[in-house]
SEBA-258403 format. One record per residue (C-alpha): residue number from 1; residue in three letters; x, y, z. Coordinates in steps of 0.001 Angstrom, whole numbers, always signed. Example, Ala and Ser with C-alpha at 12.3 -4.5 7.8 and 13.67 -1.06 7.14 Angstrom:
% SEBA-258403
<1 ALA <+12300 -4500 +7800>>;
<2 SER <+13670 -1060 +7140>>;
% end
This chain:
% SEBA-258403
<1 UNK <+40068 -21668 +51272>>;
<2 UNK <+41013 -23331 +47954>>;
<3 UNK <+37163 -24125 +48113>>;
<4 UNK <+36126 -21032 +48513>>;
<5 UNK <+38302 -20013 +45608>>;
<6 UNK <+37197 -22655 +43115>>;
<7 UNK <+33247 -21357 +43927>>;
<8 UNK <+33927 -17728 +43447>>;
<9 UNK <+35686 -18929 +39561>>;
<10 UNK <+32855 -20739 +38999>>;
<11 UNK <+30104 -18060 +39620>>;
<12 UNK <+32113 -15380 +37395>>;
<13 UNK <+32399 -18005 +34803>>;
<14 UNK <+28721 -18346 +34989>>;
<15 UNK <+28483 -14403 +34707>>;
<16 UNK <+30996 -14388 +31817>>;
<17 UNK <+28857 -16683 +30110>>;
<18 UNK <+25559 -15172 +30850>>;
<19 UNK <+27082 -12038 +29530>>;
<20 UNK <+28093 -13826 +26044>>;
<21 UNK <+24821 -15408 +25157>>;
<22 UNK <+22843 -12688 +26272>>;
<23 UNK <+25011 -9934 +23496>>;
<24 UNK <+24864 -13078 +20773>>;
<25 UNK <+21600 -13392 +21380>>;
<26 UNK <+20706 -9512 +21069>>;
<27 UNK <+22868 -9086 +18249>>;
<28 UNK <+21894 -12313 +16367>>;
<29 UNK <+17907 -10702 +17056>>;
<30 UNK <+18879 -7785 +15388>>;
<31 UNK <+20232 -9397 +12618>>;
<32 UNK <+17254 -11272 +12087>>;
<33 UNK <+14853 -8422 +12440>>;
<34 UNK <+17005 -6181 +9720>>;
<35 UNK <+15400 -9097 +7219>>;
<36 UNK <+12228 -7411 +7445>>;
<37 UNK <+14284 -4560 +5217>>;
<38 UNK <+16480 -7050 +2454>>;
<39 UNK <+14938 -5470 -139>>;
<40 UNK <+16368 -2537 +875>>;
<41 UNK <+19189 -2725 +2071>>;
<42 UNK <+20297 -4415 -665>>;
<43 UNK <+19624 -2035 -2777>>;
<44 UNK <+21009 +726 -800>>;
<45 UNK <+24081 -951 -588>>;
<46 UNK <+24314 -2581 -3984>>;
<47 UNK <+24046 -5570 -3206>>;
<48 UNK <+21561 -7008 -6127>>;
<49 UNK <+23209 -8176 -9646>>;
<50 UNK <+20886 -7399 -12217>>;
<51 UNK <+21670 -9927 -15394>>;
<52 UNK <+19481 -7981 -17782>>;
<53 UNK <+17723 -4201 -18355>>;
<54 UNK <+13967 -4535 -17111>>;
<55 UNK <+13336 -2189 -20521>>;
<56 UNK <+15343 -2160 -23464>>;
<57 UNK <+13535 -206 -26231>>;
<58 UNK <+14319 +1817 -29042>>;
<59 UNK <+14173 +5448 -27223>>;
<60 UNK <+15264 +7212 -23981>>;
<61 UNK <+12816 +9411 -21735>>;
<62 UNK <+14931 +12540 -23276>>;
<63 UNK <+14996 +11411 -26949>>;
<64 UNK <+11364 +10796 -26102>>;
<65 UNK <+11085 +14397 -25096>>;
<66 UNK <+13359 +16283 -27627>>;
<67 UNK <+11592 +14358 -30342>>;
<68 UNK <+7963 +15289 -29281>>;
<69 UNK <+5088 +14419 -30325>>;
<70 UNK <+950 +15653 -30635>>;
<71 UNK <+514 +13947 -27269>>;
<72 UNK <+2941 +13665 -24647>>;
<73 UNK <+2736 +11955 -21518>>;
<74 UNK <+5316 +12075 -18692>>;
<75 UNK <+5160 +9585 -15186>>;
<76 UNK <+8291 +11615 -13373>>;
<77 UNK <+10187 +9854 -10891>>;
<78 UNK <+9580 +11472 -7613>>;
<79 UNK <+10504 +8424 -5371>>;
<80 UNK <+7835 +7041 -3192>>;
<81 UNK <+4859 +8849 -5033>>;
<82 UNK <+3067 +9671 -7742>>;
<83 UNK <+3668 +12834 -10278>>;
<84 UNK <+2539 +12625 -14046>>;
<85 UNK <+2273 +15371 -16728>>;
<86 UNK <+397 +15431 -19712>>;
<87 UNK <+1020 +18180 -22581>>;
<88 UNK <-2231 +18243 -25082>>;
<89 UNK <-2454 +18446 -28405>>;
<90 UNK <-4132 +21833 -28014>>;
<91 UNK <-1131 +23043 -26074>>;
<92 UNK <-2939 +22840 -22275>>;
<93 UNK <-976 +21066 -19972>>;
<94 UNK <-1791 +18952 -16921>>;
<95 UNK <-459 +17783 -13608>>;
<96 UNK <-1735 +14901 -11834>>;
<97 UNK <-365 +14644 -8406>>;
<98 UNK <+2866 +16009 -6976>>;
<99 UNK <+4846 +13559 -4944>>;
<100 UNK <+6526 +14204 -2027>>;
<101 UNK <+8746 +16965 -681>>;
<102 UNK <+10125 +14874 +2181>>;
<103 UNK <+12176 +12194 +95>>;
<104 UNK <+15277 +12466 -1457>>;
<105 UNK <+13811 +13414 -5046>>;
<106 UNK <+12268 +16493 -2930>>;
<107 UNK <+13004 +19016 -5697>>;
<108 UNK <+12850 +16316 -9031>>;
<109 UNK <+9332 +17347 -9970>>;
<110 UNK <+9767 +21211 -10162>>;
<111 UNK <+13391 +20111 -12004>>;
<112 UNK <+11677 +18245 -14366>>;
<113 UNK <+9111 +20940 -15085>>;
<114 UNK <+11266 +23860 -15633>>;
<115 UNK <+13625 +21388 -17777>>;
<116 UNK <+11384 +19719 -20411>>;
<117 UNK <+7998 +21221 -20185>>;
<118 UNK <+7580 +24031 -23114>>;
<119 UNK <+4948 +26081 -24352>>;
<120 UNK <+4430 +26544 -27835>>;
<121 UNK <+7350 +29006 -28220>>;
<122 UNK <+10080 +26606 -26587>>;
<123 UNK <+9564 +28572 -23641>>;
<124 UNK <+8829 +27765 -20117>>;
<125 UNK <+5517 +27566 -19034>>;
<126 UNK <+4214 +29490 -16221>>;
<127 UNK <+1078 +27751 -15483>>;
<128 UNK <-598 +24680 -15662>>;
<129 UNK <-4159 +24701 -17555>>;
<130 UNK <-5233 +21881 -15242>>;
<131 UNK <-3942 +19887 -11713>>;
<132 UNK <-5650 +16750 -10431>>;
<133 UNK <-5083 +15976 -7209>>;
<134 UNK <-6018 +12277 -6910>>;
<135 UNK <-6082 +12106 -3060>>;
<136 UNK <-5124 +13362 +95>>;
<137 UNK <-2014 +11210 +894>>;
<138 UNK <+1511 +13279 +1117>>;
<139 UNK <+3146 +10730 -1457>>;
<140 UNK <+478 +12143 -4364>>;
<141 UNK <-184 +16076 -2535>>;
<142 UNK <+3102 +16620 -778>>;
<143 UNK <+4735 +18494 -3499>>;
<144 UNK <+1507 +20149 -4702>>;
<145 UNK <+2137 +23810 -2778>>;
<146 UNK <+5729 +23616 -4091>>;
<147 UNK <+4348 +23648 -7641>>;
<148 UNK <+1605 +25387 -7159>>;
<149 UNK <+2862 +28486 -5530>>;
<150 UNK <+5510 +28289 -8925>>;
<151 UNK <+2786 +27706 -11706>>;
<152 UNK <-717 +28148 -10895>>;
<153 UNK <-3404 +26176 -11970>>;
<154 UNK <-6156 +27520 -14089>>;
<155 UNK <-8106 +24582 -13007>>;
<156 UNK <-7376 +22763 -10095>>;
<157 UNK <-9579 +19404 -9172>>;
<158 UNK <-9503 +18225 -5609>>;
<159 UNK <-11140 +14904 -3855>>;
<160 UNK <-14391 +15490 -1637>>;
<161 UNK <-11699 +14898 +1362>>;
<162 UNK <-12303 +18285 +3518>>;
<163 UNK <-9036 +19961 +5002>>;
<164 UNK <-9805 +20671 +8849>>;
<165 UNK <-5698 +21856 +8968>>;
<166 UNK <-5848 +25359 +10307>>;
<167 UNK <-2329 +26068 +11687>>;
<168 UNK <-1350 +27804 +7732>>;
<169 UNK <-4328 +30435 +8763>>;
<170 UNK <-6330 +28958 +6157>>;
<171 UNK <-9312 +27693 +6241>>;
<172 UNK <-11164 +25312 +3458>>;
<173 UNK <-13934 +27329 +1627>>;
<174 UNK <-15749 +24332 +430>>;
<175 UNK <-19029 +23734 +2371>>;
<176 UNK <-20590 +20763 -336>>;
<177 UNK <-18060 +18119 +1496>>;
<178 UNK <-20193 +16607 +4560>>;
<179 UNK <-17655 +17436 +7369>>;
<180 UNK <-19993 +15343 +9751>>;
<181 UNK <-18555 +12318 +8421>>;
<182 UNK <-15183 +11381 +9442>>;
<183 UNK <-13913 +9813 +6075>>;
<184 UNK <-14360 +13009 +4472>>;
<185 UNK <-11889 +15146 +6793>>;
<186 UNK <-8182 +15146 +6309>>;
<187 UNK <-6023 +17295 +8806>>;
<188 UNK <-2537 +17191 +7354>>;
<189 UNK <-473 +19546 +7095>>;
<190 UNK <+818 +18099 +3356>>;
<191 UNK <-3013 +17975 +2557>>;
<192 UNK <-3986 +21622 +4082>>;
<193 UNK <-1552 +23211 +1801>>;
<194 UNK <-1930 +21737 -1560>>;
<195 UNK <-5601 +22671 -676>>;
<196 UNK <-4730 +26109 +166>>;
<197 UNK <-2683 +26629 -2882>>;
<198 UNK <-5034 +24896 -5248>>;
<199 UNK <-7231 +28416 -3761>>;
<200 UNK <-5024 +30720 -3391>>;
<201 UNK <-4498 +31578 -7100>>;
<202 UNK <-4619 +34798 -9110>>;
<203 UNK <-6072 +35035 -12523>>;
<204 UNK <-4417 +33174 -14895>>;
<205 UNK <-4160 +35384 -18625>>;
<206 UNK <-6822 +37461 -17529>>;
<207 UNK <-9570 +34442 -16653>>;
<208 UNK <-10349 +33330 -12639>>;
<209 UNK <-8656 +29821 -11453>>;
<210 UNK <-11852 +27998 -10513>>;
<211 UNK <-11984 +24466 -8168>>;
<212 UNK <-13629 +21222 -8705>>;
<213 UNK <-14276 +18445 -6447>>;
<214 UNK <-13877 +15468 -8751>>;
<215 UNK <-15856 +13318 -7025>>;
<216 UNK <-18868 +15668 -7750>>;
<217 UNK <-17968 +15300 -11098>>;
<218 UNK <-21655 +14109 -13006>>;
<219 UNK <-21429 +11265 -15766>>;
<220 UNK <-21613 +12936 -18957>>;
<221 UNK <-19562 +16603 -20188>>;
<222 UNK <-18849 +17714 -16928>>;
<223 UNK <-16634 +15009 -16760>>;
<224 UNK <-14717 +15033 -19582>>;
<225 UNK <-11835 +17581 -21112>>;
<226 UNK <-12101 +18110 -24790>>;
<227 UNK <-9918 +21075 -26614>>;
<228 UNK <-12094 +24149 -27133>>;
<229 UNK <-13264 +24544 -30315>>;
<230 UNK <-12071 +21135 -31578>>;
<231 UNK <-14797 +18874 -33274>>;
<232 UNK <-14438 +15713 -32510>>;
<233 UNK <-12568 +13133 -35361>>;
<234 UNK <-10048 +16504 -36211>>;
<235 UNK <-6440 +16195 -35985>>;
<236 UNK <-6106 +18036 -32273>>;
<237 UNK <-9380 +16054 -30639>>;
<238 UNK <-8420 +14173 -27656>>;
<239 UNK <-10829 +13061 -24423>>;
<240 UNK <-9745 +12575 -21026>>;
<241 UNK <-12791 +11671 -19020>>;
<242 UNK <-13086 +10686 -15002>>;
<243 UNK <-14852 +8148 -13516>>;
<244 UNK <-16336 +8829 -10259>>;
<245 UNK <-18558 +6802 -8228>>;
<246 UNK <-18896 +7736 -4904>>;
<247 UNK <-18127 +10943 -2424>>;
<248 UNK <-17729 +9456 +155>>;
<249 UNK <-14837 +6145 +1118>>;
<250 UNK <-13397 +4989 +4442>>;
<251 UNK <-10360 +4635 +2679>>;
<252 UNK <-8599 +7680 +1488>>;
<253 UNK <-7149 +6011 -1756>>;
<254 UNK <-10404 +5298 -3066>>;
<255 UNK <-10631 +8770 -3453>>;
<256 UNK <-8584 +8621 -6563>>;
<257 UNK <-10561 +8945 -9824>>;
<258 UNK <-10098 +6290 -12406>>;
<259 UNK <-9144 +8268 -15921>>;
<260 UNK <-8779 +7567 -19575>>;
<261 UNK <-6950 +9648 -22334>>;
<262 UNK <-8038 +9029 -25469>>;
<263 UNK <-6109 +10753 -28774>>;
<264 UNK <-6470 +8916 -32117>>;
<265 UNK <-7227 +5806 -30803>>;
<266 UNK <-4239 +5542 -28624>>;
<267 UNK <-5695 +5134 -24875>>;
<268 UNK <-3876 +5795 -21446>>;
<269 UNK <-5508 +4456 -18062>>;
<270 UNK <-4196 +6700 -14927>>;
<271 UNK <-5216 +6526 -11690>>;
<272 UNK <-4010 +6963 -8225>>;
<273 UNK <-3863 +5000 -5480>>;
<274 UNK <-7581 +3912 -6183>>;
<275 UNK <-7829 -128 -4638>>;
<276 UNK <-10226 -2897 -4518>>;
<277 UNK <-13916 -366 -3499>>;
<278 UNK <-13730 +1867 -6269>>;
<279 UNK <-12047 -342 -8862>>;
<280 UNK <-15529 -2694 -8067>>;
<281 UNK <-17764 +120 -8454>>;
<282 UNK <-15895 +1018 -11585>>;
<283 UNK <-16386 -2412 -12760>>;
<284 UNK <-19983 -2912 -11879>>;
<285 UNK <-21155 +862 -13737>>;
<286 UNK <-18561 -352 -16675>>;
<287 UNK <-20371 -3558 -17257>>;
<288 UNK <-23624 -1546 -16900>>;
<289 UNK <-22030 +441 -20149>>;
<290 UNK <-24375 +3784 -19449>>;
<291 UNK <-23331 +7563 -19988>>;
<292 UNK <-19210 +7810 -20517>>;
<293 UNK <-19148 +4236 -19294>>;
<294 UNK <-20839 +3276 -22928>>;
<295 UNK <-16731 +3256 -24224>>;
<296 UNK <-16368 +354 -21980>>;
<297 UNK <-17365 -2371 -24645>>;
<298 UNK <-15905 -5609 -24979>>;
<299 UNK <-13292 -4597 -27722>>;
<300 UNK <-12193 -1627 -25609>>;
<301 UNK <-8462 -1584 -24442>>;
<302 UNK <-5763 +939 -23289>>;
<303 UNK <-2326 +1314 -24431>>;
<304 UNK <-1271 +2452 -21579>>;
<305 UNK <-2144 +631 -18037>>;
<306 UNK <-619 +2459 -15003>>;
<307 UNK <-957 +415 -12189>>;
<308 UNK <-2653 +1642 -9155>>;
<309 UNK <-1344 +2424 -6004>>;
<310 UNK <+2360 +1855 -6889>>;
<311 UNK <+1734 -1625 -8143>>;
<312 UNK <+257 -2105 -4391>>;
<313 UNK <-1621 -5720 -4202>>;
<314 UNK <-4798 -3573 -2924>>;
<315 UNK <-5045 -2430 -6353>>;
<316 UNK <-5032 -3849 -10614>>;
<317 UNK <-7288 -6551 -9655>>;
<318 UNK <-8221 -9219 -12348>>;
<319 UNK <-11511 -7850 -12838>>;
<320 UNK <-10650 -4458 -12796>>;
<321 UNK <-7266 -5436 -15566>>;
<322 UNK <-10150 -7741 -17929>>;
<323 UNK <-12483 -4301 -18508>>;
<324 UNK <-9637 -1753 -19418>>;
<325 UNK <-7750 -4508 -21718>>;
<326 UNK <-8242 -6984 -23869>>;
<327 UNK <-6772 -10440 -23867>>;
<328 UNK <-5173 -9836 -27664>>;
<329 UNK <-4032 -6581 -27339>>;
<330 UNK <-1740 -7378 -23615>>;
<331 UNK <+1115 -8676 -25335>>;
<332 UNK <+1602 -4967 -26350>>;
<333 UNK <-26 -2809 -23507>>;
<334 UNK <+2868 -533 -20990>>;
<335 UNK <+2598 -1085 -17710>>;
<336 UNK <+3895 +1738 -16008>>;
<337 UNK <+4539 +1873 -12039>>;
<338 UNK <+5402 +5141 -10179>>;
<339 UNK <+7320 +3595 -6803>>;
<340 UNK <+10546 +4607 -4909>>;
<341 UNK <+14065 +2819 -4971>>;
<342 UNK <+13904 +530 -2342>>;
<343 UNK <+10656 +1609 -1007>>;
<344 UNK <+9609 +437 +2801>>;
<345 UNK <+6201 -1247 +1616>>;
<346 UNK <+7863 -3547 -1432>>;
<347 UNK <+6236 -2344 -4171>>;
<348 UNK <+5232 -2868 -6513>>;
<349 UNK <+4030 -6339 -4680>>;
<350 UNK <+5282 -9428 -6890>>;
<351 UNK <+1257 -10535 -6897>>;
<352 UNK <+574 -8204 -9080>>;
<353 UNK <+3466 -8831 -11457>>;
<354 UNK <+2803 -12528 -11749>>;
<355 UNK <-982 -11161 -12394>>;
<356 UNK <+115 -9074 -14981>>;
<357 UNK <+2201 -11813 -16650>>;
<358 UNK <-547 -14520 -16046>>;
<359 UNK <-3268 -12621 -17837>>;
<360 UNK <-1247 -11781 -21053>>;
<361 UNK <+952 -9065 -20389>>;
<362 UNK <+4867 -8747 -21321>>;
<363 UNK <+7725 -8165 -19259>>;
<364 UNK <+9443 -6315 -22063>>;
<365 UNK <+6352 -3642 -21509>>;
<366 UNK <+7165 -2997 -17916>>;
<367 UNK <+8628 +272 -16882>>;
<368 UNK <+8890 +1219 -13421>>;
<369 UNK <+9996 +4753 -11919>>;
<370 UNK <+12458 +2925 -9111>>;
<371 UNK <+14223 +1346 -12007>>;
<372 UNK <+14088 +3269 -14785>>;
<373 UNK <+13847 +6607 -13747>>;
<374 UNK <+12120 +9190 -15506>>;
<375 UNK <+9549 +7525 -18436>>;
<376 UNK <+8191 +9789 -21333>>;
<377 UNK <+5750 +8629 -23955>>;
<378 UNK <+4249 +10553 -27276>>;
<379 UNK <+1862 +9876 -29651>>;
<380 UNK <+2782 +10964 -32939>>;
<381 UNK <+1074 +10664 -36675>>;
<382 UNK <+3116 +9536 -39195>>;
<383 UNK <+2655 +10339 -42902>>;
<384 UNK <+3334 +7486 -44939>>;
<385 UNK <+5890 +8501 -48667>>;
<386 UNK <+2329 +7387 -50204>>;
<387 UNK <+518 +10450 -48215>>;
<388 UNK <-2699 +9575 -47000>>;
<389 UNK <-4275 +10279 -43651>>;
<390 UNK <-1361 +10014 -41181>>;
<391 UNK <-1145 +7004 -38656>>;
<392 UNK <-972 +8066 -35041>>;
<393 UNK <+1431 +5868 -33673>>;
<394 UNK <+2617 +5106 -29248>>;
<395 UNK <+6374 +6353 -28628>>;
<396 UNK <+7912 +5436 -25015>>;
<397 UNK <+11295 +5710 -23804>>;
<398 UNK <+12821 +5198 -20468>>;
<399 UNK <+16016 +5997 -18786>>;
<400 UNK <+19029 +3844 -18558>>;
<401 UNK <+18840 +777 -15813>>;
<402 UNK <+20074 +2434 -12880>>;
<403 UNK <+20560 -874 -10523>>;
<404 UNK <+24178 -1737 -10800>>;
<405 UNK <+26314 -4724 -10641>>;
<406 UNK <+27943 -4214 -6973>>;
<407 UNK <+29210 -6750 -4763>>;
<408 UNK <+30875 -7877 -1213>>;
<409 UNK <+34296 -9167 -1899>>;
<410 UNK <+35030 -9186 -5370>>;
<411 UNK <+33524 -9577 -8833>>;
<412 UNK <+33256 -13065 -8346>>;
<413 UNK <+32035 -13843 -4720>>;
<414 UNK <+28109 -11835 -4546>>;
<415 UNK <+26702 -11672 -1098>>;
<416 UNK <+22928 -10590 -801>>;
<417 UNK <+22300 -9529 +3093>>;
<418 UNK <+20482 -12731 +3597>>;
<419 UNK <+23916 -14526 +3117>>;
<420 UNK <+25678 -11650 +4907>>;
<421 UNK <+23632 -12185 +8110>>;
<422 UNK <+23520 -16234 +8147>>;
<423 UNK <+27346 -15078 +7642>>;
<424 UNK <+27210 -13268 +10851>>;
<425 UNK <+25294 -15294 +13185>>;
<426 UNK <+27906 -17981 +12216>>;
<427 UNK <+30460 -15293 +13361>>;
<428 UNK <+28820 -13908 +16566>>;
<429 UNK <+28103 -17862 +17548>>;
<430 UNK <+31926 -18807 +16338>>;
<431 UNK <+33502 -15892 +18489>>;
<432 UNK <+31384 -15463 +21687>>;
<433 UNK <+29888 -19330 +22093>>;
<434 UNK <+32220 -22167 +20392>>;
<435 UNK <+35524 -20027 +20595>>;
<436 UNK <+35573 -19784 +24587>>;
<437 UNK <+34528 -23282 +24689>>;
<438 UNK <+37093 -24106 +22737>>;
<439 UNK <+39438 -22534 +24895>>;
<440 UNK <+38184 -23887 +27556>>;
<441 UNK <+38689 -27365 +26590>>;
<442 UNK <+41898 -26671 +25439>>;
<443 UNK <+43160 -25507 +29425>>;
<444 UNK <+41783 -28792 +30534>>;
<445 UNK <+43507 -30348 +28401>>;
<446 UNK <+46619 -28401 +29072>>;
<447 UNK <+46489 -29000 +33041>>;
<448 UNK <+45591 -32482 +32337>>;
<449 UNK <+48592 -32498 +30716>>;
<450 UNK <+50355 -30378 +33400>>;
<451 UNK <+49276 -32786 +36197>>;
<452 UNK <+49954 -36142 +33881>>;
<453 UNK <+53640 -34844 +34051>>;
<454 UNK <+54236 -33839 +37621>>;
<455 UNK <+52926 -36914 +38987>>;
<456 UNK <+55474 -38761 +36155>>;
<457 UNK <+57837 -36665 +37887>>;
<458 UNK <+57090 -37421 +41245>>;
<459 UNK <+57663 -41442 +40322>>;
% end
């Protein structure tokens, strides 16, 4: 009997212990899988110390903006996307992309419009002159029926990325895209309404919207905005041309046009999320140096380098870096990056950072949307007290740092959640593995003591 009862303890001490390592070993997997996400959960929870302000210049975004200048030039943080405005010196304004609508910064983009963008009266605006829309991903189009049902576009450029999304009861007018191929056909809903809006609008001040697919865009005027009326070498002339090389990608980012503003000498390199195929065919007609490419000469350099694709490592290759800059003037380029706090795919990618650095360019110069918010540049001329032609001079301001100081604990004692999950794997193993052993031990030792002392007894 006392047998039988010594087996049955043993085989629920075997289940008891099954049990334990089978919870420490799902919770200690968990805790090792929630690595994957450090980045952000560290930031979500405040975990990162920052010792010093990524930018620390002279201006913020707003004095940027209440100050104003001929050109201004706004990359608005819309999270995990891409959303930049561009006021002319000719008073047209332009919006390339529109973020996202499903992100916490759903509504930033239409804030920041009806905020700080003005016509010439200090009023608000209630239409944009043009909209790009780079490409059909929601991070860049999400937002775009959102703005564009609120101010119409007298122009609005689209990618040769056909919209087969039917369930708005629209259909896509545009019969030049070749629907036969599969890379040209988009069917989301984000995509199908920034295409239907871009459409759907009424005349603007008396004169019809009208639609361009960029990518159709020839080399030469057609693909280039210059004020009306403006010669060139007068105060207001400005450029901003596109580069287009192909119609057709089997990547949708590639879609994105590479473009250049040009005002006074002061240059500005957007793009989307174009990556490694069309910054190579970029390259390649560059070095050829025919039609618009002809700018792209050896001395030529941008002010103004927004990385592509959020700073992804698909995109901002060396090559790609070498023709829009020069190796003298990096020290002093901004490198802007439009990414989300804490963003799922870790960009901007540190690769392209340490490229940046490696080829010239200065951390001071970095801004970045996740960390800095809202960034506003202006170019502005400048009469000297001895008069004189005035000199046209880059203004940028960001917004204050917002990653803060936080910690586990106290000021003092900092735990990323690297440490706080080797912390808790020590834990889980301490409480459901060594503790019962412990205790275990310690009740043999206990009835060995227990039996030492009755059989003294017994003597």
């Amino acid at each position: 009997m006392a047998q039988k009862k010594g087996n049955a303890q043993a085989e629920n001490n075997k289940k008891i212990w099954l049990v334990r390592i089978t919870v420490a070993l799902i919770l200690i997997a968990a805790l090792l899988v929630s690595l994957i996400w450090t980045d952000a959960i560290n930031r979500k929870f405040g975990l990162i110390k920052t010792e010093e302000k990524p930018y620390d210049g002279e201006y913020s975004a707003q004095e940027i903006i209440e100050l104003g200048g001929d050109l201004n030039v706004h990359f608005v943080d819309v999270g995990q996307g891409d959303a930049c405005i561009i006021e002319f010196p000719d008073e047209r304004t332009m919006l390339i992309d529109a973020g996202d609508t499903h992100t916490k910064n759903k509504t930033a983009l239409l804030d920041y419009i009806e905020e700080n963008i003005n016509d010439a009266e200090g009023n608000d605006i209630t239409y944009f002159d043009f909209v790009v829309l780079t490409h059909p991903d929601s991070d860049h189009c999400g937002g775009m029926y959102d703005v564009l049902t609120q101010y119409p576009a007298k122009t609005f450029y689209r990618p040769s990325v056909y919209s087969s999304y039917t369930k708005n009861g629209f259909t896509d007018p545009d019969t030049s895209i070749d629907r036969t191929n599969k890379n040209n056909v988009k069917d989301t809903a984000a995509y199908g309404k920034a295409i239907e809006a871009g459409y759907n609008q009424d005349k603007i001040n008396g004169v019809e919207s009208e639609v361009i697919v960029t990518n159709f865009l020839s080399d030469g005027d057609d693909a280039m905005i210059t004020p009306e009326g403006v010669e060139e070498g007068a105060p207001d002339y400005y450029e901003f041309t596109f580069f287009v090389s192909e119609t057709s990608y089997t990547d949708n980012n590639n879609y994105s046009p590479v473009m250049i503003l040009e005002y006074h000498e002061k240059r500005f390199m957007l793009s989307g999320d174009a990556e490694k195929k069309a910054e190579e065919n970029f390259v390649a007609l560059a070095k050829e140096g025919k039609g618009n490419y002809a700018m792209f000469t050896e001395d030529f350099t941008v002010d103004v380098f927004k990385l592509g694709h959020h700073g992804s490592s698909t995109s901002s290759s060396e090559a790609f870096i070498e023709a829009m800059t020069t190796a003298e003037n990096r020290p002093n380029i901004k490198a802007v990056i439009s990414c989300g706090e804490g963003n799922k795919y870790k960009h901007p990618h540190q690769e392209v950072l340490d490229r940046l650095l490696s080829l010239g360019f200065s951390q001071d110069n970095f801004v970045r949307t996740d960390v800095n918010g809202n960034i506003a540049m202006s170019v502005r001329g400048e009469t000297s007290a001895s008069g004189g032609a005035p000199v046209y001079e880059l203004y940028m301001g960001a917004e204050a740092v917002r990653r803060t100081a936080a910690a586990v604990g106290n000021d003092t004692i900092r735990l990323t959640w690297t440490e706080i999950v080797i912390l808790a794997i020590v834990v889980i193993i301490a409480i459901l593995i060594v503790a019962p052993i412990a205790a275990q031990v310690r009740k043999k030792a206990d009835r060995a003591v227990k039996a030492a002392k009755k059989g003294g007894s017994r003597r």
